[in-house]
Backbone as CSV, one residue per row, in Angstrom:
resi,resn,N_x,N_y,N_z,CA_x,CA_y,CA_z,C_x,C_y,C_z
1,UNK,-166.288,-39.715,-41.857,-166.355,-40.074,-40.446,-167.320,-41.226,-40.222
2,UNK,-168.388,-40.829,-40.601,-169.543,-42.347,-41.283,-168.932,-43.438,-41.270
3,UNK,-167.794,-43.791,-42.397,-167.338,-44.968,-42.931,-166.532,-45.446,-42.205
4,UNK,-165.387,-44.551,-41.174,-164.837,-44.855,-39.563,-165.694,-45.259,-38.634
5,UNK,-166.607,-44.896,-38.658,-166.974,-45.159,-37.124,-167.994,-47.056,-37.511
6,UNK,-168.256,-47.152,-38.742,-169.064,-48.183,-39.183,-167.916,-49.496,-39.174
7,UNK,-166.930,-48.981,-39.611,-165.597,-50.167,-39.647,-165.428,-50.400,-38.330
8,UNK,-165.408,-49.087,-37.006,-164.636,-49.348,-36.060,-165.849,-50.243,-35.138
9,UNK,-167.039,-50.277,-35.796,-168.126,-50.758,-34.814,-168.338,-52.097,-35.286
10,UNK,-167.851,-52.568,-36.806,-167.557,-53.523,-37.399,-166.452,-55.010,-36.570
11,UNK,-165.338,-54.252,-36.526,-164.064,-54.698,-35.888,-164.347,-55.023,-34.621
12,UNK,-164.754,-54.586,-33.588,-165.385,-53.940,-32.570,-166.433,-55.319,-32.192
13,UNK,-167.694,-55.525,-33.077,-168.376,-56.641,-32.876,-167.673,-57.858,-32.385
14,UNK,-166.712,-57.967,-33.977,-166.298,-59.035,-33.847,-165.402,-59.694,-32.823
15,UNK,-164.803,-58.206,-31.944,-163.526,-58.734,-31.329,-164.579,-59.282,-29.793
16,UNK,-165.685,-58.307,-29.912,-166.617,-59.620,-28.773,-167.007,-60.440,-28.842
17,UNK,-167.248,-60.853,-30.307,-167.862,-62.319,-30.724,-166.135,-63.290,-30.585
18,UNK,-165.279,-63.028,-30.727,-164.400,-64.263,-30.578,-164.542,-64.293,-29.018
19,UNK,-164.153,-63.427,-28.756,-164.291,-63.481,-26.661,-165.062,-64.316,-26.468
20,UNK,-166.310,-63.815,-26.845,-167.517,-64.517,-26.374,-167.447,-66.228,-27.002
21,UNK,-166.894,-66.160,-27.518,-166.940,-68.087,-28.340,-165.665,-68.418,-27.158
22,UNK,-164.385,-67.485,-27.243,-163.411,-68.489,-25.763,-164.077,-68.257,-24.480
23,UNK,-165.142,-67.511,-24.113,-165.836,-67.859,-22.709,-166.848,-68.753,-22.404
24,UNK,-166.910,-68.960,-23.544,-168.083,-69.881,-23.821,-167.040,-71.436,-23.748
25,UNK,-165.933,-71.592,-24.860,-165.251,-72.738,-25.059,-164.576,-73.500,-23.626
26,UNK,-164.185,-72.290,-23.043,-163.703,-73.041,-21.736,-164.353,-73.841,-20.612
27,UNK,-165.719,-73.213,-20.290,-166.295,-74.613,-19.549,-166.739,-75.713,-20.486
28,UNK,-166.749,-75.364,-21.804,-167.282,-76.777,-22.310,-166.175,-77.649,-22.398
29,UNK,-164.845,-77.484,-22.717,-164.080,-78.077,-22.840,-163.657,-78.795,-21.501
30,UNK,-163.592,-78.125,-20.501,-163.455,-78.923,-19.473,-164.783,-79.870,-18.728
31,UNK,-165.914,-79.838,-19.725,-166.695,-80.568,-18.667,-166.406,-81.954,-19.957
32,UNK,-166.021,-81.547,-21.524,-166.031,-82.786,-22.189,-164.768,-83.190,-22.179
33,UNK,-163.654,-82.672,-21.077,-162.684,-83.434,-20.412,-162.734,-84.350,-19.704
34,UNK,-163.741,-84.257,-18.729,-164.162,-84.791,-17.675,-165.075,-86.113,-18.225
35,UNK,-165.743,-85.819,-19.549,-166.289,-86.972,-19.646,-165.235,-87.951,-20.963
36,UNK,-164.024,-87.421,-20.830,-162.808,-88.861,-21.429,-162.488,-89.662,-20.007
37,UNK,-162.513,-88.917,-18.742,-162.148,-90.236,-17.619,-162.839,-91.161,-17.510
38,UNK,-162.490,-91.950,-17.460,-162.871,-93.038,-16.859,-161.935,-94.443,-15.906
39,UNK,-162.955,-95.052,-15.201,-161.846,-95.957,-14.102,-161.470,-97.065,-14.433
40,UNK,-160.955,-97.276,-13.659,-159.592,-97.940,-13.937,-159.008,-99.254,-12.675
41,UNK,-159.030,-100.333,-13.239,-158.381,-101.470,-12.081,-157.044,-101.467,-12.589
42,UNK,-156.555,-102.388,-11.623,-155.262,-102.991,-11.580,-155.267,-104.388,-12.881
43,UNK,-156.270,-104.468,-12.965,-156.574,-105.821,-13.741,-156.714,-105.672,-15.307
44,UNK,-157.503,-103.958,-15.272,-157.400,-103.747,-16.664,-156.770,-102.139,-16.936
45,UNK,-155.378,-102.162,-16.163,-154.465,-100.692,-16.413,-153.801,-100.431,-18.080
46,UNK,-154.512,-99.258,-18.598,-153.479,-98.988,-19.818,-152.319,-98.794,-19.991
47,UNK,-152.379,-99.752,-21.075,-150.276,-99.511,-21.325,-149.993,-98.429,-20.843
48,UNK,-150.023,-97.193,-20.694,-149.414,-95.957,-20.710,-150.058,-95.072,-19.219
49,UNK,-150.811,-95.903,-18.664,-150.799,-95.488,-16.909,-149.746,-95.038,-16.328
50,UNK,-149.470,-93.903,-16.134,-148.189,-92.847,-15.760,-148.143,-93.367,-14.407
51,UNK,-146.936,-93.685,-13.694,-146.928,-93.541,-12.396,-145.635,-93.027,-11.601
52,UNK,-145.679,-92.471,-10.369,-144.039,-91.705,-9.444,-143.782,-92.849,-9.258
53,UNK,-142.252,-92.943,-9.904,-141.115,-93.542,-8.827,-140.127,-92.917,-7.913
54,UNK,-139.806,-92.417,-6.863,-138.683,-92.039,-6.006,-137.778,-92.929,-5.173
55,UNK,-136.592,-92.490,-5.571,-135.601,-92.723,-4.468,-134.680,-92.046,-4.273
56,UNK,-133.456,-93.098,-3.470,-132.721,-91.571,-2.574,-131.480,-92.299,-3.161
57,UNK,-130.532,-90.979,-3.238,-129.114,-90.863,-3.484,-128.333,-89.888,-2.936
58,UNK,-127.656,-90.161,-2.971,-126.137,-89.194,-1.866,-126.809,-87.550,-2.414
59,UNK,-127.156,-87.596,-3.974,-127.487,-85.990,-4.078,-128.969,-85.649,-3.805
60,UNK,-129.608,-86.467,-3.281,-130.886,-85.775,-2.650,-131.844,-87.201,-3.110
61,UNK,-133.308,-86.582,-2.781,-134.456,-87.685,-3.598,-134.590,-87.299,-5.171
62,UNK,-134.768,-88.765,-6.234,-134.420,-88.628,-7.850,-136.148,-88.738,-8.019
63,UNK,-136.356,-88.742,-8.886,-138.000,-89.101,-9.551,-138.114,-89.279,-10.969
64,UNK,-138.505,-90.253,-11.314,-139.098,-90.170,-12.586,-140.730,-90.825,-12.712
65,UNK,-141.581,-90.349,-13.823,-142.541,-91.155,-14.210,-142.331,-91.669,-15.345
66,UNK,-143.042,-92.950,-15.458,-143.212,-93.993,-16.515,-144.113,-94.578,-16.837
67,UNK,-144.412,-95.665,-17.791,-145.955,-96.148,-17.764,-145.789,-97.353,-16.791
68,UNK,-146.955,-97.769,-16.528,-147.088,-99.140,-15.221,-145.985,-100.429,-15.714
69,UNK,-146.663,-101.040,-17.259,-145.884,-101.996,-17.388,-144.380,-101.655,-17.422
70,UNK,-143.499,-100.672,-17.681,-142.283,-100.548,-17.520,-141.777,-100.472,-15.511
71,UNK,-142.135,-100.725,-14.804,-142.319,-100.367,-13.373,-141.209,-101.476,-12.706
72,UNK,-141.664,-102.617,-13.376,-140.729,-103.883,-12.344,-139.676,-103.663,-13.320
73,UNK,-139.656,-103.736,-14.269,-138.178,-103.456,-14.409,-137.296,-102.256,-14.071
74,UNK,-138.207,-101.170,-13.658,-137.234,-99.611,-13.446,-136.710,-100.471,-12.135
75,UNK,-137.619,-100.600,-11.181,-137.549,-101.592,-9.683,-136.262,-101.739,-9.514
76,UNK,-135.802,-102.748,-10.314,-135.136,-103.605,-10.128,-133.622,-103.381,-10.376
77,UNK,-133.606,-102.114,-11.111,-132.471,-101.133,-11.331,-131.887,-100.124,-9.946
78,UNK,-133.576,-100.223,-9.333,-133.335,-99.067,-8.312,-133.534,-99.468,-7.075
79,UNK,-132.658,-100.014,-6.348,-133.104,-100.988,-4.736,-133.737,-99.124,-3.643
80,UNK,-134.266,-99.619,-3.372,-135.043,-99.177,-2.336,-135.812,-97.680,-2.352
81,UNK,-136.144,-98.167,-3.981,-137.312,-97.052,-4.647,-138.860,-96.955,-3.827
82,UNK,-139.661,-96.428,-3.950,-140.625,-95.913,-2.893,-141.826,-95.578,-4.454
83,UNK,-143.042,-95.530,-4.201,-144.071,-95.167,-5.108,-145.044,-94.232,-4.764
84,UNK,-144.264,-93.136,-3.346,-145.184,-92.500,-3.187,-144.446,-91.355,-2.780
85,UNK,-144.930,-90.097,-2.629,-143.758,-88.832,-2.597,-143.332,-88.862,-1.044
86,UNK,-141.750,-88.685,-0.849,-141.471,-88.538,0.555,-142.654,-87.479,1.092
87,UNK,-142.250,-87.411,2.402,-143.196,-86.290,3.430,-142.393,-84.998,3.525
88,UNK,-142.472,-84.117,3.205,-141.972,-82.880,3.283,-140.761,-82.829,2.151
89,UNK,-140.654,-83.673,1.062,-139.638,-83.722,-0.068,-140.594,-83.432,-1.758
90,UNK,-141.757,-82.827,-1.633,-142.447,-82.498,-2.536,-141.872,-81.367,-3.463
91,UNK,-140.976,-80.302,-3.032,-139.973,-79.706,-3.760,-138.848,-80.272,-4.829
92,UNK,-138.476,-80.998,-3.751,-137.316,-81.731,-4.463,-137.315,-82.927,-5.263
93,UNK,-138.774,-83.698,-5.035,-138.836,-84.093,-6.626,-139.342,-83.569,-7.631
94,UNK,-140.011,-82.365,-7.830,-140.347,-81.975,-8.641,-139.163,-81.573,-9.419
95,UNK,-138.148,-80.860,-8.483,-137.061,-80.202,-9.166,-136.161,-81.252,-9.689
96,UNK,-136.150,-82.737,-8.977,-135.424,-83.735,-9.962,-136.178,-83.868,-11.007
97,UNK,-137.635,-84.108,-11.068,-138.376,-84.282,-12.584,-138.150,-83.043,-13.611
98,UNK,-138.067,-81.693,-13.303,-138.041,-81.010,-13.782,-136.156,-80.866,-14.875
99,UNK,-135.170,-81.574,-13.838,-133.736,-81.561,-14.435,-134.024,-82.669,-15.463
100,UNK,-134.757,-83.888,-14.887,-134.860,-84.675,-15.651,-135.114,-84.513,-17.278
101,UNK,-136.287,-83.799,-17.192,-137.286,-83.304,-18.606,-136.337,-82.534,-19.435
102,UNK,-135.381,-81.684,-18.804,-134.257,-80.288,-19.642,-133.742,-81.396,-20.268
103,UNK,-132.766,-82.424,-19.936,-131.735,-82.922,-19.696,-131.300,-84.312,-20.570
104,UNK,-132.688,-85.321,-20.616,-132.710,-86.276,-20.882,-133.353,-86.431,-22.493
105,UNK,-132.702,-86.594,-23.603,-133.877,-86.736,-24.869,-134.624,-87.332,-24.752
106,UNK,-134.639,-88.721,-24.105,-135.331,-89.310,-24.326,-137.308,-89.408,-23.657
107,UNK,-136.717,-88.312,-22.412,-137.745,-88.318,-21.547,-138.771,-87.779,-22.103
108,UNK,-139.793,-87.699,-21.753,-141.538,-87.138,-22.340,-141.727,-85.464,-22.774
109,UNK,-142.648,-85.406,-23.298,-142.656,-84.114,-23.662,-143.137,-83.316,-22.061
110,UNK,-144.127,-83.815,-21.232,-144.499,-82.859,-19.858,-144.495,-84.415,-18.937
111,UNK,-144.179,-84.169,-17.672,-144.428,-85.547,-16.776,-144.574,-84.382,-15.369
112,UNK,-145.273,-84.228,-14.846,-145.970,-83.619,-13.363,-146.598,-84.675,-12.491
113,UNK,-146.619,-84.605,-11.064,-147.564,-84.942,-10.479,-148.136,-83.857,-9.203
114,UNK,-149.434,-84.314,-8.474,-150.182,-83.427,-7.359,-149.991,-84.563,-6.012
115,UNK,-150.082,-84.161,-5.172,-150.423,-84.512,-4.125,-151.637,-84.445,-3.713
116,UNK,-152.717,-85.133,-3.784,-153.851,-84.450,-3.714,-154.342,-84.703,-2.101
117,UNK,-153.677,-85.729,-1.302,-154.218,-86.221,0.023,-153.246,-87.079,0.330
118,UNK,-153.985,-87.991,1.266,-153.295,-89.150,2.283,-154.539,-89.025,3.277
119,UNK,-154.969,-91.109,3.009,-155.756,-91.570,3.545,-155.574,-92.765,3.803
120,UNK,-155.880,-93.888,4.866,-155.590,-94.827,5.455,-153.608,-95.564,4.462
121,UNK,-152.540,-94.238,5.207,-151.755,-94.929,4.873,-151.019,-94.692,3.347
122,UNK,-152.437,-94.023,2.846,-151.869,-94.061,0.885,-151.944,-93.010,0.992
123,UNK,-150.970,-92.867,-0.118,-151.209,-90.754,-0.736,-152.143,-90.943,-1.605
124,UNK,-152.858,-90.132,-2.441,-153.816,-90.104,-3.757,-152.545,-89.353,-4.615
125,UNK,-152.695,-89.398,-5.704,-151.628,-88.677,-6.243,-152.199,-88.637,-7.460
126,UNK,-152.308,-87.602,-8.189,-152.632,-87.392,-9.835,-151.900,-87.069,-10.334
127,UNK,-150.911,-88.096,-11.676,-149.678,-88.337,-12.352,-149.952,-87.975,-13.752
128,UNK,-149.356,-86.935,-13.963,-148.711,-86.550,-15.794,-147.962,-87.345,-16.952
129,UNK,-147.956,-88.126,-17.534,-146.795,-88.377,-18.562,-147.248,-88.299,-19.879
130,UNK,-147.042,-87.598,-20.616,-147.209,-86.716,-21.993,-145.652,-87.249,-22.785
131,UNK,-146.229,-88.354,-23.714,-144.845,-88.410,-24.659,-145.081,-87.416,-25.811
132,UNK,-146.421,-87.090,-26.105,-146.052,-86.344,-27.346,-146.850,-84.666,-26.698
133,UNK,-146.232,-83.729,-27.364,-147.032,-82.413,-26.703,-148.104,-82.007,-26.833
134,UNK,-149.179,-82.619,-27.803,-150.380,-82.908,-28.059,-151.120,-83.667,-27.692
135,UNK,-150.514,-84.456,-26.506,-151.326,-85.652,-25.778,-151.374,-85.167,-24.613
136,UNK,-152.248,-85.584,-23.889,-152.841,-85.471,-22.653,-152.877,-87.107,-21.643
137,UNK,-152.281,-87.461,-21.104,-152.409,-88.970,-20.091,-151.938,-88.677,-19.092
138,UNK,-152.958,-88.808,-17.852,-153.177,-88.424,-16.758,-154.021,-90.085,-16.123
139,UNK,-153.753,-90.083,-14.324,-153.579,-91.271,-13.940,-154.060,-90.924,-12.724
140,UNK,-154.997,-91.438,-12.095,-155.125,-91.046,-10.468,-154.937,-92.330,-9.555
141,UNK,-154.366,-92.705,-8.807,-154.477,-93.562,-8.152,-153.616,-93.301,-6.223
142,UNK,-153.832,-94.484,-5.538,-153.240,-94.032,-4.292,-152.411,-95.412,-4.241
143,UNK,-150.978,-94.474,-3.505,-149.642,-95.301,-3.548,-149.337,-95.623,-2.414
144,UNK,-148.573,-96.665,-2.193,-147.860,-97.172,-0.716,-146.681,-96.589,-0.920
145,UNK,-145.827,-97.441,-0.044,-144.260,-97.339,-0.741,-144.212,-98.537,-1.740
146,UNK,-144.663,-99.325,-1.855,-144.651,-100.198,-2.258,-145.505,-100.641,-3.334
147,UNK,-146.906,-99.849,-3.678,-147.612,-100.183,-4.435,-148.695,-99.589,-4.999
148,UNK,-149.371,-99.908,-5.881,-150.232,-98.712,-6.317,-151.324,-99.258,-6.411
149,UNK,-152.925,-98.402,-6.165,-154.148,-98.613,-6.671,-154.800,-97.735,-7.782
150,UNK,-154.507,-98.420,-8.813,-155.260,-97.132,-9.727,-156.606,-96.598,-9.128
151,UNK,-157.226,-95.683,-9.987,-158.758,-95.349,-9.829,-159.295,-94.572,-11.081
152,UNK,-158.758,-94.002,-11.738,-159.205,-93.156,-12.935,-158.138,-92.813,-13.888
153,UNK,-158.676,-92.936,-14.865,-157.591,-92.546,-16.285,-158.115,-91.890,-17.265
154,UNK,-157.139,-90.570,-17.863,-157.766,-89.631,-18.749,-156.857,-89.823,-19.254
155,UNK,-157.323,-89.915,-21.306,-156.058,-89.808,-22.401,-156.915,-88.854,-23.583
156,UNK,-156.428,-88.395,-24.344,-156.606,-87.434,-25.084,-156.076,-87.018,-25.788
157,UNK,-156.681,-86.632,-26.931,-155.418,-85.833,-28.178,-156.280,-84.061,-27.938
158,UNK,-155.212,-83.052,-27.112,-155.794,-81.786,-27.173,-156.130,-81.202,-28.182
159,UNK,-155.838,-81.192,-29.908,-156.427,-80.819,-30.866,-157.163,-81.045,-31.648
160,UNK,-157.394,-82.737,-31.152,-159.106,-83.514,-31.478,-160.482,-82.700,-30.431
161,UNK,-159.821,-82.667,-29.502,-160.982,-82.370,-28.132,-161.070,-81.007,-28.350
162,UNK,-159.826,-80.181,-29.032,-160.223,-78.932,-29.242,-161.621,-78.352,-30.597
163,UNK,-161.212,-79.508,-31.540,-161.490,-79.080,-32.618,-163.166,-79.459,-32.795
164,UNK,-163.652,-80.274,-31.849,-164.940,-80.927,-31.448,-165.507,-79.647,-30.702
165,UNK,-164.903,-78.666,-29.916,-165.563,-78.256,-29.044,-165.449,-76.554,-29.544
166,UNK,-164.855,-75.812,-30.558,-164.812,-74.962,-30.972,-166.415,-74.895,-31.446
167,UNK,-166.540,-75.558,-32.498,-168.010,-75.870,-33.261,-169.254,-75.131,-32.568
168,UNK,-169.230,-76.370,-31.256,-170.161,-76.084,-30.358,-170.319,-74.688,-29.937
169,UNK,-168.668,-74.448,-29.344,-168.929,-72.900,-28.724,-169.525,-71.568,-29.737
170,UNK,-168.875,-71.698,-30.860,-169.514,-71.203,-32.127,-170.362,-70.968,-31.574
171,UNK,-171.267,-72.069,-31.953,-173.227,-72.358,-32.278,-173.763,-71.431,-31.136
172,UNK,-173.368,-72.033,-29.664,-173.692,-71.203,-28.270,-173.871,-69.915,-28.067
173,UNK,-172.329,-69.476,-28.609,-171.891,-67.700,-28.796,-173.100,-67.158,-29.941
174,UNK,-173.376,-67.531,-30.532,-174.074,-67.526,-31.835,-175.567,-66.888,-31.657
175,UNK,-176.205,-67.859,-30.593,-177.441,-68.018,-30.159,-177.330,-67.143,-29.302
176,UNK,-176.519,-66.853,-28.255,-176.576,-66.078,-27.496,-176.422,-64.573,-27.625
177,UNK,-176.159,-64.581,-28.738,-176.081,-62.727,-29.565,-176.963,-62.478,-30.297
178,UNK,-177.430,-63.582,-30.477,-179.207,-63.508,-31.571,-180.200,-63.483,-30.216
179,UNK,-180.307,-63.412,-29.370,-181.104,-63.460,-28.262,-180.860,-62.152,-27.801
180,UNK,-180.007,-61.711,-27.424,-179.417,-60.845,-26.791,-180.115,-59.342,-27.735
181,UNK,-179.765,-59.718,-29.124,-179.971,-58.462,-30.171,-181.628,-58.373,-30.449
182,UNK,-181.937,-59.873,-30.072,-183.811,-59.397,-30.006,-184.115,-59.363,-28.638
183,UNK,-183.716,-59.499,-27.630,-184.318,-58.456,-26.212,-183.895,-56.998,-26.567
184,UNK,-183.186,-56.457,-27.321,-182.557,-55.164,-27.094,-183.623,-55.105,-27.875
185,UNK,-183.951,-55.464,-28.860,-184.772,-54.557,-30.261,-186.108,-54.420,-29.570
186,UNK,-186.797,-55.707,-28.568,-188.341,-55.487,-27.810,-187.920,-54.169,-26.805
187,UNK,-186.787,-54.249,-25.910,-187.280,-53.308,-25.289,-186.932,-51.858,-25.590
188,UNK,-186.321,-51.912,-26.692,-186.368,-50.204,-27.408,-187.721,-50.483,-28.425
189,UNK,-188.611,-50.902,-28.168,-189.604,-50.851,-29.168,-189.599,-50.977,-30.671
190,UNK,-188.330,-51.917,-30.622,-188.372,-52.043,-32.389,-187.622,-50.872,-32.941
191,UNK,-186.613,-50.022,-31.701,-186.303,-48.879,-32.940,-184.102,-49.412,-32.288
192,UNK,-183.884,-50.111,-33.525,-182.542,-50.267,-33.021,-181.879,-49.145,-33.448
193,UNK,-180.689,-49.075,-32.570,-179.827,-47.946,-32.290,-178.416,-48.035,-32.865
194,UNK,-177.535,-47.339,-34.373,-176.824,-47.865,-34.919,-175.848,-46.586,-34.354
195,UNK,-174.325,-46.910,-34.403,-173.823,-45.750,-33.791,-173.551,-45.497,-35.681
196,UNK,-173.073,-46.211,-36.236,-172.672,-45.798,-37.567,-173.482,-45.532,-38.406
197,UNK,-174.830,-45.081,-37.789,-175.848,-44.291,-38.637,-176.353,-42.713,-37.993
198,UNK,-175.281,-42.900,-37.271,-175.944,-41.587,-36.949,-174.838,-40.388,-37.837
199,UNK,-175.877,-40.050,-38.433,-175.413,-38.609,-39.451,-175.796,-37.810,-39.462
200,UNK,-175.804,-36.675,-39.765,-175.954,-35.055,-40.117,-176.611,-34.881,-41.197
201,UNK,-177.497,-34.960,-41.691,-178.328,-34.611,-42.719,-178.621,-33.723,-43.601
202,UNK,-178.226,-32.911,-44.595,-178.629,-31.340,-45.203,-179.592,-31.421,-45.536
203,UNK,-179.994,-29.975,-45.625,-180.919,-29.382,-45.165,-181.614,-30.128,-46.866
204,UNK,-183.007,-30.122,-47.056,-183.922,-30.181,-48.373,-183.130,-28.969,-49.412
205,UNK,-183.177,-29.357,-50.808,-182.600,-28.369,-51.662,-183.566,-26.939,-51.420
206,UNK,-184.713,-27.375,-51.554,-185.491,-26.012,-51.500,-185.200,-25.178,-50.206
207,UNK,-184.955,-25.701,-49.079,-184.633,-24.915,-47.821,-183.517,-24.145,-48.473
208,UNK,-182.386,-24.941,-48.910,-180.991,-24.443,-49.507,-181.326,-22.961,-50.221
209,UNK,-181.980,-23.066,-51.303,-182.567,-22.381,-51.957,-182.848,-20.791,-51.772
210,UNK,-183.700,-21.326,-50.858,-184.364,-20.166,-50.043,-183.821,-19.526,-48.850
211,UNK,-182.863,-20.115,-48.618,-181.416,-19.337,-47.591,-180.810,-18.169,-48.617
212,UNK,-180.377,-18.930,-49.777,-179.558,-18.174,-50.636,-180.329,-17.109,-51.209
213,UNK,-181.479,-17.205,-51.346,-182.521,-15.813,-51.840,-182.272,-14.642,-50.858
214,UNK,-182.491,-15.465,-49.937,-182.566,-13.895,-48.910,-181.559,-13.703,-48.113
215,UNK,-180.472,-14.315,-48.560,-178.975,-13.657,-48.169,-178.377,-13.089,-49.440
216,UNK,-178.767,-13.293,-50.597,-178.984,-11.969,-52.001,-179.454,-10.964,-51.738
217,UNK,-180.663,-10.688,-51.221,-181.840,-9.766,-50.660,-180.908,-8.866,-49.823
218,UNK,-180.197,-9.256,-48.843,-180.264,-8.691,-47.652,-178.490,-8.066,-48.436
219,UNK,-178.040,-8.523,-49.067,-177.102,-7.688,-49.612,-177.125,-6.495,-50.165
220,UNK,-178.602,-6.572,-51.014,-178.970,-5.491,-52.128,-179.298,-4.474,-51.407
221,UNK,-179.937,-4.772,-50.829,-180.184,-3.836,-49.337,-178.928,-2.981,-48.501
């Protein structure tokens, strides 16, 4: 029972020590997300600046995203395309992007966008286009119908940014159970408490001994 309960307290540790390294991993990862953005002009936009195009056809509003420099030429395919989401048609392009993505080989591995506002005139909009499923390129800027202002750009490989930030959480989780296991040991006074040591003990041989004498005795009798 010893050797059960020592495995199960074994197993047991560990399954809080991984927890504890993914509670730990998740705000770090998103704050060393936050520090891949950076901004962004019109003057110096990356090739691969995702941005909405919409327009309208007999079967509803279409959408796709693309990178910036491909833009005047989609244009020019599509007379009286728009660069910013209709007003109350936020359903229905998603659900064209979404037929799009099933449908098309050629299209990206994820392409989303948010609505995040509308201010003097522009929407803000934060744009998705992911060609490979391990990439991350994301785009913030505010659109007319007609035109766009970037403002911030995030790109990323998720299993570089992952593999940087596991480490860390490690080390964190690490420290924080070595801290944790010496406040417990000060305030039990130095006497730690093992569940897989607690055993049943027999008795000294001589006690043994001397049971069996005088349960002889008490027979002869």
């Amino acid at each position: 029972m010893s050797f059960f309960l020592r495995i199960l307290s074994m197993v047991l540790c560990a399954v809080l020590f991984v927890a504890s390294c993914l509670l730990v991993a998740v705000p770090i990862f998103h704050l060393t997300e936050r520090g891949y953005v950076r901004p962004v002009t019109a003057d110096a936009m990356p090739d691969i600046f995702p941005v909405l195009v919409v327009w309208s056809t007999s079967e509803g509003w279409q959408a796709r995203i693309l990178p910036y420099p491909h833009l005047k030429e989609f244009r020019r395919a599509h007379a009286g395309d728009i660069l910013r989401v209709p007003d109350g048609a936020e359903a229905e392009v998603r659900a064209s992007l979404a037929r799009w993505l099933a449908t098309d080989v050629h299209a990206p591995a994820r392409a989303s966008f948010r609505v995040l506002g509308e201010k003097n005139r522009r929407q803000s909009l934060r744009v998705e286009y992911d060609l490979d499923p391990k990439q991350v390129n994301v785009g913030w800027y505010a659109a007319s119908e007609t035109s766009v202002a970037p403002e911030r750009y995030l790109f990323y490989y998720f299993p570089g940014l992952l593999m940087a930030v596991l480490p860390l959480a490690f080390l964190i989780a690490l420290v924080l159970w070595v801290v944790g296991y010496l406040a417990l040991v000060r305030l039990t006074g130095g006497r730690a408490v093992e569940l897989t040591h607690l055993e049943v003990e027999p008795p000294p041989p001589a006690e043994v001994s001397h049971g069996l004498d005088s349960l002889h005795r008490g027979s002869a009798q």
